[in-house]
N, C-alpha and C positions, 0 to 999 in steps of 0.2 A: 502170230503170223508176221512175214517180213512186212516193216513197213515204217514209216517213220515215228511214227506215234511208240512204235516198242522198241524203239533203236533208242531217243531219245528219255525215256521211261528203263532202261534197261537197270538202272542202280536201283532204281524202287522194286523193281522185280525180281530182282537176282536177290533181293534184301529179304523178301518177302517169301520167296520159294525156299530163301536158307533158313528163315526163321520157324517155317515148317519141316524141314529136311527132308524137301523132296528133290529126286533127283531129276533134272529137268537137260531136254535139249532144244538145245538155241540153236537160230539159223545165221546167227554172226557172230564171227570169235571174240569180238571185243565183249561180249557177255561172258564166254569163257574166263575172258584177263580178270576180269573184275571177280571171279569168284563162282562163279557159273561151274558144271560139268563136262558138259560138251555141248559143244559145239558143230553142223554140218551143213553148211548150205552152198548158194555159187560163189566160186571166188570172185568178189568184189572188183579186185585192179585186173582181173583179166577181163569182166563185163567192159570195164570202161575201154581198156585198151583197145578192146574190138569193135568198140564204139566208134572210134576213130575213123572206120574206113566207111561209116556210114555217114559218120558228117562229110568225109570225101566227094562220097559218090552223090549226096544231095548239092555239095556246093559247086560240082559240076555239072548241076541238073538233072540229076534224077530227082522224079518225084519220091518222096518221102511213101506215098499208098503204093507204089510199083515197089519196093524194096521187100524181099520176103523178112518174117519175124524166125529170128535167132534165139535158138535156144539154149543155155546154158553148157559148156562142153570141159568147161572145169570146174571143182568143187574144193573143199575145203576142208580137212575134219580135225580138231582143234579139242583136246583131252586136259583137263585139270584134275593131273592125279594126287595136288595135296585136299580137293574139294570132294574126289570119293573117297579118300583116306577119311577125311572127317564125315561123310556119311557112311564108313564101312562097308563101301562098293568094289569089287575086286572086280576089275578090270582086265579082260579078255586078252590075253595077250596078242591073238592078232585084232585087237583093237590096236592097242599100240604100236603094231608095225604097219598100220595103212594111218595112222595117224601122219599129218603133215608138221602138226605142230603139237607139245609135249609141253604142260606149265609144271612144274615140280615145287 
C-alpha cells in the first residue's frame, strides 16, 4: 500500500520479491527504477503541483474543512522490460504503448 513506510522500505522489497521471482506491481516508479516490474499509481509532481492552488486559496482564507477533496486525475504507468525479461514475462504490447515510462 502507498505510504511511507513502503516508499522508504522499497530496496528491501524489491530485493525480496526478486529473490522469489515474483512479479509484483508497485504504486511508485522509483520501485520500477530500482528493479521492480511495474509500476502504476498517481503522478506524484502533478498531486503536488495541484497542491499549490490549495495552499492559495487557504492563504487567502479559505478554510481548509470548506475546500472539496481532490482526486487524483493523472497517473503513471512505469514498465521494466529488462526485469520481466529476467522473470520470462512477455509483456503485452499495448502495455507498452500506454506506458509513460519504458526502463530497458
Amino acid at each position: 500500500m502507498p505510504d511511507i513506510t513502503t516508499l522508504g522500505l522499497r530496496n528491501q522489497i524489491v530485493a525480496l520479491v526478486a529473490q522469489h521471482r515474483l512479479p509484483a506491481i508497485y504504486w511508485h516508479a522509483s520501485f520500477v527504477k530500482i528493479g521492480g516490474v511495474v509500476s502504476y499509481g498517481a503522478d506524484q509532481t502533478d498531486l503536488f503541483r495541484r497542491s499549490a492552488g490549495y495552499v492559495d486559496r487557504i492563504l487567502r482564507g479559505e478554510k481548509a474543512a470548506d475546500l472539496p477533496i481532490q482526486l487524483p486525475t493523472k497517473y503513471q504507468l512505469t514498465v521494466n522490460l529488462k526485469t520481466a525479461n529476467a522473470l520470462g514475462l512477455k509483456v503485452p504490447p499495448e502495455l507498452l504503448v500506454s506506458a509513460d515510462e519504458l526502463i530497458e
